[in-house]
N, C-alpha and C positions, 0 to 999 in steps of 0.2 A: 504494500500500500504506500501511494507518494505521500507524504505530508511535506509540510511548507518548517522552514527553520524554526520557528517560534514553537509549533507544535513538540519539535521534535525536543528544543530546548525544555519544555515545558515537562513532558516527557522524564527527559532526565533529572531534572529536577526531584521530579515527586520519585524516582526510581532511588537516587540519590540520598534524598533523606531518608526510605524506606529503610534501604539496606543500613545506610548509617546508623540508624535507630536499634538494631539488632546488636550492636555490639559486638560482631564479630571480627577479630583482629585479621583472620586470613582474610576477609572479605575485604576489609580496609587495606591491607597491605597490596594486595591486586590494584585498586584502586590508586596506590601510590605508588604504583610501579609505571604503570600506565597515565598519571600525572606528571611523575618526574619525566619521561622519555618524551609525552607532548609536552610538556615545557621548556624542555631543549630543543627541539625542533621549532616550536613559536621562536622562543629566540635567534634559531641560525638564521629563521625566514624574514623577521622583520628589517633587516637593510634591505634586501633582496624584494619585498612590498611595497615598500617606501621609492627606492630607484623605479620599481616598473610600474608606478602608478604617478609619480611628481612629473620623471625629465618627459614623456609624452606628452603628460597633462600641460608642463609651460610651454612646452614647443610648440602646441595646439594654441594659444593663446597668445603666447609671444611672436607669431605668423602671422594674426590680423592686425592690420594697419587702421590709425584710423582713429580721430577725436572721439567718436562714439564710444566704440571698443574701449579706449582708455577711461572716460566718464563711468560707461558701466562695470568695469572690474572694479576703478576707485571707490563706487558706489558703494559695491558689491562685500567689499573688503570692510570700509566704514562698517557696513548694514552686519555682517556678520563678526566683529571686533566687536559692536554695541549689543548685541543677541547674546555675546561670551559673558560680560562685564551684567548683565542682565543679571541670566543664569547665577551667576559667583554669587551678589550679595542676596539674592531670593534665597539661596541655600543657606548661606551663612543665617539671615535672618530667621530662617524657619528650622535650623539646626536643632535649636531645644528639640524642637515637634518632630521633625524628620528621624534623627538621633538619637533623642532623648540619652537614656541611661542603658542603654545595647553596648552589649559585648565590647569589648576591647578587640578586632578582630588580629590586629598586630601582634599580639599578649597570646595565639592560639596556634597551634601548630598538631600533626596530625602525627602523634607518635608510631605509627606503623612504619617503619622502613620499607622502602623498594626493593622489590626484588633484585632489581638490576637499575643501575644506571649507566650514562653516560656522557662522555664529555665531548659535544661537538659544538665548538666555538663558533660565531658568525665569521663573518669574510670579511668585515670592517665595523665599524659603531656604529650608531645611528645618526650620529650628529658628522661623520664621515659621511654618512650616505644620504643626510639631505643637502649637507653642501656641495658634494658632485651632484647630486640632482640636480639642484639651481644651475649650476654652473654649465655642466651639458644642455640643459632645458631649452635656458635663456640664452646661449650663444652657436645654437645648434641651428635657430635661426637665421642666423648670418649667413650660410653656406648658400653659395645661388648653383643655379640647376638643379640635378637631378639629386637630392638629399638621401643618400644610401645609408646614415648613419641615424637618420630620423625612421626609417623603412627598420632597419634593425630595433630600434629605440621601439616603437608598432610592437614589432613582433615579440619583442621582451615583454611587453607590456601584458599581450596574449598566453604566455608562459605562466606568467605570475596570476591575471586572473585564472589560469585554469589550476593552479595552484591552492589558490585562496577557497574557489568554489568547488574543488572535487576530493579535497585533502583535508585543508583545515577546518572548513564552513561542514564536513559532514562527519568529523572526529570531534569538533567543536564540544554538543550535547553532550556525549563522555567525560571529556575532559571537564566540563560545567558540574557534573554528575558528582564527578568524584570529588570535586571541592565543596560541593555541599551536602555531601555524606560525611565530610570531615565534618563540615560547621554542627552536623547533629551528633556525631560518634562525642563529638566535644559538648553537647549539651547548649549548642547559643543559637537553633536555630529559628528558635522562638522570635527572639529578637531581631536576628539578619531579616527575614521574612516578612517582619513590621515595617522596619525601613525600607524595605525596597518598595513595597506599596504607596507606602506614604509617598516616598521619591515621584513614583510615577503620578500619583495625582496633582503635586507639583508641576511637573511637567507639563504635563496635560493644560493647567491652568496656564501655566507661563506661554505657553505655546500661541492659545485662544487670544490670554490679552495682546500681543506682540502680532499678530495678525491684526484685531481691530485696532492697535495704534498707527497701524504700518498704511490701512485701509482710509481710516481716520483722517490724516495729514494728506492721503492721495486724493481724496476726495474732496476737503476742502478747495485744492486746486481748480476744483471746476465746479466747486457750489452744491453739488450731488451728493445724495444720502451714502455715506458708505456700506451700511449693511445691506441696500439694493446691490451693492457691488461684491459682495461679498456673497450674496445669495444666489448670483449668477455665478460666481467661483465657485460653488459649493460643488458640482461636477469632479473639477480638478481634484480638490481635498478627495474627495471619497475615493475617487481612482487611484488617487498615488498611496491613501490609503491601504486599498484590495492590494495591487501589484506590487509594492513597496521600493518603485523606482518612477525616476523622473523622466529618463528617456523611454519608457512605457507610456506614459500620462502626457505627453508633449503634443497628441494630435488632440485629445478630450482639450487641452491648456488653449491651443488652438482657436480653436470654438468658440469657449468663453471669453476670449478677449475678441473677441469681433464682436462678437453679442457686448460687450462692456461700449467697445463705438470707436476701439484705439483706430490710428492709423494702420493700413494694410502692412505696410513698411516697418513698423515698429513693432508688431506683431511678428511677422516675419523673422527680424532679426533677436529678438528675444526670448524667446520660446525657443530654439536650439540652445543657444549663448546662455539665456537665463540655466535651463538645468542644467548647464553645462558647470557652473562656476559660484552660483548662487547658494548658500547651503547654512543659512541662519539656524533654522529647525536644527538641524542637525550637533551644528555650533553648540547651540543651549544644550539640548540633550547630551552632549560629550561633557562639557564641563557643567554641568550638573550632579551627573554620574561620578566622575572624577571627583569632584571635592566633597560628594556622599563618602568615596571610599577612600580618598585620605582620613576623612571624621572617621570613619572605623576601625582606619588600621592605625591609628593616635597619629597621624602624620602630622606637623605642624602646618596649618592654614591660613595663609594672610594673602595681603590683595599683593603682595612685592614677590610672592611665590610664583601667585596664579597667574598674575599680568603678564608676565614673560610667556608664559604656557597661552595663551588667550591667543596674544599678538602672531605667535608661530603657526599654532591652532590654526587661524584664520588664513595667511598665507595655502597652509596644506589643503584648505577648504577651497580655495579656488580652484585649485590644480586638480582636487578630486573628480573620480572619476560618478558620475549620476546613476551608479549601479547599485544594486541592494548589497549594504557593509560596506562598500566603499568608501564611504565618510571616516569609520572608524579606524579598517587598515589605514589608512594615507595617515589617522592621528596616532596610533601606536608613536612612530620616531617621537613625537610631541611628547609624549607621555611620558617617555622613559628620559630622553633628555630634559625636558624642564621641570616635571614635577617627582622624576625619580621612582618612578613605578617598577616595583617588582614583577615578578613572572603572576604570582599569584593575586599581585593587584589588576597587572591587565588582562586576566581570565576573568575575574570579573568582574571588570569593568566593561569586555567583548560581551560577556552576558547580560549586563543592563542594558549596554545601547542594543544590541539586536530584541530583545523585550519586548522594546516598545520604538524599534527602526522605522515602523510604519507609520509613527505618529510624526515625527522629524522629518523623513519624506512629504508628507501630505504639508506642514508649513513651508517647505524650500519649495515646491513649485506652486505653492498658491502665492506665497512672498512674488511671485515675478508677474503678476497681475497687478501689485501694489509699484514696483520700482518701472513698469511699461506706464502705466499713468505718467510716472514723472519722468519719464523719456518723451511719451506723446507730447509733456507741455513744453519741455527745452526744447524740442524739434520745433514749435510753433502752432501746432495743432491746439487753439483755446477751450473746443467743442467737443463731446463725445458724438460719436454717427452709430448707434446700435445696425448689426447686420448680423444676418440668419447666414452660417456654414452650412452645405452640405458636400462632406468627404466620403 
């Protein structure tokens, strides 16, 4: 039977605590044998995710010419730097409530030994491997004629997502499993369980206001109700929703912005470009998550930690690629460089953003109905023209 990531996560989950609950150390110890060996493979892969999802992603970007182009990355980057800085203090603020008095998850380690481990090192750091990224990305551009080295860059890119989506994304739910067989073989999963809910209805909320603000400000541009506009987007949202990607949701996206009244043109070039690069949703939901699991694991939490993590964050959000998880592998390098994430904090941390991946989606391509308003009005267009699609 197919199920869908979440199920499967969800799956392991309840599998996860089951067994954990039992108190059986063989059972635990499997479980830690099979964590420590995917945990060294998460780590040899993330340079290697990072490289084949960045230098394509800017080379893609860094190729169109063009005021526009420029305006809407700058935009783009703004809009998702201020969705991070959001996220941070909503968490901190609601920390008590989120947090409360749960486990120490730092303070907890799963006494069963591995059967077996092993030692295979990555091929360079991470902070190695997003500065060649940039570097090839943004000057890979330069090469005139026939770009053989960008066609390679392509096809690396193709490697790593079949990497990500046939290895890692379907070992994932295991590896999720057995971390939270530990959190109950230890007796805290009472607590972990609390928080992560609470976390998501956060979310949820942060996500809603951050769309009617974003709607909000677009609208007043042209005097118009924004939740009319928001009502006609409501298509979008539910699509990217179901499918839990942006370049799925692109021809639905479509639609609703002719129905909104934008210009053909502005429509046109933003609806690729938007899900290309746009990825606020997603932004908030990573570092939301993240500074949930530093509060767990005692990590110390301040805005001179996060800020650094945000700004880079963002960067890697553009460059990401509009795929379901793609948000998240491109912020691994972020992770581990700015905020010092262990192997077992970014397991999960991959398991809350895939959780609720679908909710994150569904704001990054409704968000580009809000930033095409304010393209329509810099272009000169003062008027919305409502028009009927049929594809």
């Amino acid at each position: 039977m197919k199920m869908g990531l979440l199920t499967r996560l969800l799956i392991g989950i309840a599998v996860g605590i089951a067994l954990g609950l039992t108190g059986i150390e063989f059972i635990m110890r499997v479980y830690a044998t099979f964590t420590s060996l995917f945990g060294t493979f998460l780590v040899f892969s993330i340079p290697l995710i990072v490289m084949g999802f960045l230098i394509p992603g800017i080379a893609e970007i860094g190729n169109k010419a063009g005021r526009t182009v420029g305006l809407v990355v700058g935009f783009s980057y703004f809009l998702t730097v201020t969705a991070g800085f959001i996220a941070y203090y909503a968490v901190v603020a609601f920390s008590g409530v989120i947090v409360g008095a749960a486990a120490d998850l730092g303070g907890y380690r799963d006494p069963a030994t591995p059967f077996l481990t092993l030692a295979v090192p990555p091929i360079m750091g991470i902070m190695s491997a997003l500065v060649f990224s940039f570097i090839v990305g943004i000057f890979m551009t330069t090469i005139e004629g026939e770009n053989t080295l960008k066609a390679v860059a392509l096809n690396f890119q193709h490697v790593i997502k079949q990497l990500v989506h046939k290895v890692v994304i379907p070992l994932l739910p295991i590896h999720i499993s057995g971390l939270f067989a530990s959190m109950a073989y230890e007796g805290m999963i009472v607590e972990a369980m609390g928080v992560f809910f609470r976390l998501f209805l956060l979310i949820i909320i942060m996500h809603i206001a951050f769309l009617i603000a974003l709607y909000a400000i677009a609208a007043s541009l042209y005097k118009t109700n924004p939740f009319r506009l928001m009502k006609i987007m409501l298509p979008t949202y539910v699509t990217a929703l179901g499918t839990q990607s942006s370049m799925a949701t692109m021809p639905v996206n479509y639609i609703n912005l002719k129905k909104i009244g934008l210009n053909q043109k502005v429509a046109e070039f933003i609806v690729p470009f938007g899900a290309t690069i746009l990825l606020p949703g997603s932004t908030m939901s990573i570092v939301a998550c993240a500074v949930v699991v530093m509060f767990m694991f005692n990590a110390e939490v301040s805005v001179f930690i996060v800020a650094p993590f945000i700004f880079m964050l963002a960067i890697t959000m553009v460059a990401a690629p509009g795929v379901p998880g793609g948000a998240i592998m491109a912020a691994l390098g972020a992770l581990e460089v700015s905020l010092g994430f262990s192997e077992p904090m970014m397991a999960i941390m991959i398991a809350l953003y895939f959780a609720q991946d679908s909710f994150g989606t569904a704001v990054n391509i409704s968000s580009d109905g809000a930033v095409a308003l304010y393209l329509n009005k810099y272009m000169g267009n003062h008027e919305l023209v409502p028009q009927e699609v049929d594809i």
